[in-house]
C-alpha positions, 0 to 999 in steps of 0.5 A, a space after each residue: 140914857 142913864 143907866 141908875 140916876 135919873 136926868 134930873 140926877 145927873 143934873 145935879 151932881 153936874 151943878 151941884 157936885 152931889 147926888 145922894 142918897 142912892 139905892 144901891 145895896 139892900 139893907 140885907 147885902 149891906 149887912 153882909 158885907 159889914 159881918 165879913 168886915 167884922 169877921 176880918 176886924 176880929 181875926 186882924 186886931 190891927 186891920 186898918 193900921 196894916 191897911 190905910 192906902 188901897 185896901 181893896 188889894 188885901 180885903 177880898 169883900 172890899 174889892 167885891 164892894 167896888 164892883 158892885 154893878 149898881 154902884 158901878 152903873 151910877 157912877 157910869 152915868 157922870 162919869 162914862 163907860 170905862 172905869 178905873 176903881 183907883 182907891 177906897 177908904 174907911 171912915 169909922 166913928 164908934 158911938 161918941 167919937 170926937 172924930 171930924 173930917 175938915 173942910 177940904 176937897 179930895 184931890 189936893 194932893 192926889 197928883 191926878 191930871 184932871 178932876 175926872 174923879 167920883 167918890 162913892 160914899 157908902 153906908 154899912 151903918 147909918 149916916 145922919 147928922 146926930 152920928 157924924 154924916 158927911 156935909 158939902 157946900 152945893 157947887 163949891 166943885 165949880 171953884 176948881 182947885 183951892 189952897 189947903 192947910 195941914 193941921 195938927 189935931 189927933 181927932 181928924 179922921 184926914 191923914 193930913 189934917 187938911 183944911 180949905 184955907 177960904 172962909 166956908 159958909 156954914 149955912 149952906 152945907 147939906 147933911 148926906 143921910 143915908 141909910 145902910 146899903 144906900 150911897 152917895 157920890 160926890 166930885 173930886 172938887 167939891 168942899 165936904 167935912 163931917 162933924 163928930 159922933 154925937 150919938 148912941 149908934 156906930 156910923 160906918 162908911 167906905 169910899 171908893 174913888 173911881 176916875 175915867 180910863 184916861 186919867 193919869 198920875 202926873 206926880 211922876 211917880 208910879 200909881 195903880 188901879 182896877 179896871 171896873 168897867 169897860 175897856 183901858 185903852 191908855 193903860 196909865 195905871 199898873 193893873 191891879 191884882 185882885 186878891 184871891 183871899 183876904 191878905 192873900 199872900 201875893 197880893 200883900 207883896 204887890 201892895 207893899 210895893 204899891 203903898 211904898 210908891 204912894 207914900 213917896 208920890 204924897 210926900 212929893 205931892 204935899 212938899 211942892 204944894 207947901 212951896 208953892 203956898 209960901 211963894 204965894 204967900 211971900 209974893 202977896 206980902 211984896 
């Protein structure tokens, strides 16, 4: 029986891809965990530039967040009792942003075996559609895994700028509002993007990617993660340290190894999926 989302919940993410929105933090914690955000923004101008892979192995309130057991109890419900916390993000768009997600699924160039992967997306702010709230086309998970483009545009919020190369059917896209403390979960396959801030209001958000025990980092390359939940068996990933205080100072060693490590495996990562799109490309053309 599932532990927060109902049956008919869990339905949907299997169908759908998605289950939004989620009661999972009170309007008051996520105010709480926005003010130490801040309070961290202000004593480090520079914050999210030292810290854009992981950095929930430097903030002391974003690795609390990732362990949130209402959080963790959903994605439990679809994706099972062992959980790996393996990376988390922040999307911030300042009232009037030009800032835009492209379509694009998350694990194209990630290197991990299987599409076992959920990303919870939760709202510190609100999230809705004059504000920039994230979009997905119901079902597009089931495609599998689709070609990408990197594209060049100082406005995408993607460190690549990737772009679904297959035609998406606007009309179908579903807004994912949601209200502070509230959080949606999506599938590692499933199509989404997000439009600019047209609005008044700061829309804020934090994502953490979560993936079952026995997943693994094919890249070749070293990868890390947090045990969560339940137990790991497998041991794929280098365990994680969990900071004692913000920037903690050995926390801050492990995670230059860490993103040094990443750096190299997205590299390799994005390289060997460019070859293989031109040799697609040059093989379609004979």
């Amino acid at each position: 029986m599932p532990k927060m989302l109902s049956e008919a919940q869990v339905e949907q993410y299997r169908s759908e891809g998605f289950v939004c929105p989620l009661d999972a933090l009170s309007v008051e914690e996520a105010a709480e965990f926005l003010a130490r955000m801040e309070d961290l923004e202000n004593r480090e101008p520079d914050l999210w530039v030292r810290s854009k892979i992981k950095p929930h192995l430097l903030m002391l309130w974003l690795n609390d967040l990732m362990r949130n057991s209402n959080i963790l109890d959903a994605i439990e419900d679809v994706l099972g009792p062992d959980i790996m916390a393996w990376a988390t993000g922040h999307f911030d768009k300042k009232p009037h942003d030009p800032s835009f997600v492209t379509w694009h699924q998350d694990g194209t160039y990630w290197g991990l075996s299987e599409p076992s992967v959920v990303t919870a997306w939760v709202a510190l702010t609100p999230s809705n559609r004059e504000n920039g709230c994230m979009r997905v086309i119901p079902g597009s998970h089931h495609k599998g895994q689709l070609p990408h483009r990197d594209t060049d545009n100082k406005n995408n919020l993607l460190s690549r700028g990737q772009d679904v190369e297959v035609d998406v059917d606007e009309d179908q896209a579903v807004d994912l509002e949601l209200r502070p403390g509230q959080v949606s979960l999506h599938h590692t396959m499933l199509i989404h993007g997000s439009k600019p801030n047209f609005s008044d209001t700061r829309r804020l958000g934090i994502t953490i990617r979560y993936v079952a025990a026995h997943v693994s980092q094919t890249s070749g390359f070293r990868d890390s993660a947090t045990l969560v939940r339940g137990t790991d068996k497998y041991q794929n990933f280098i365990a994680e340290p969990r900071p004692r205080w913000d920037f903690d100072p050995d926390a801050v060693e492990f995670y230059n190894e860490i993103v040094a490590e990443s750096r190299r495996r997205k590299d390799a990562i994005a390289a060997d999926h460019q070859n293989r799109q031109e040799l697609l490309k040059a093989t379609t053309k004979l």
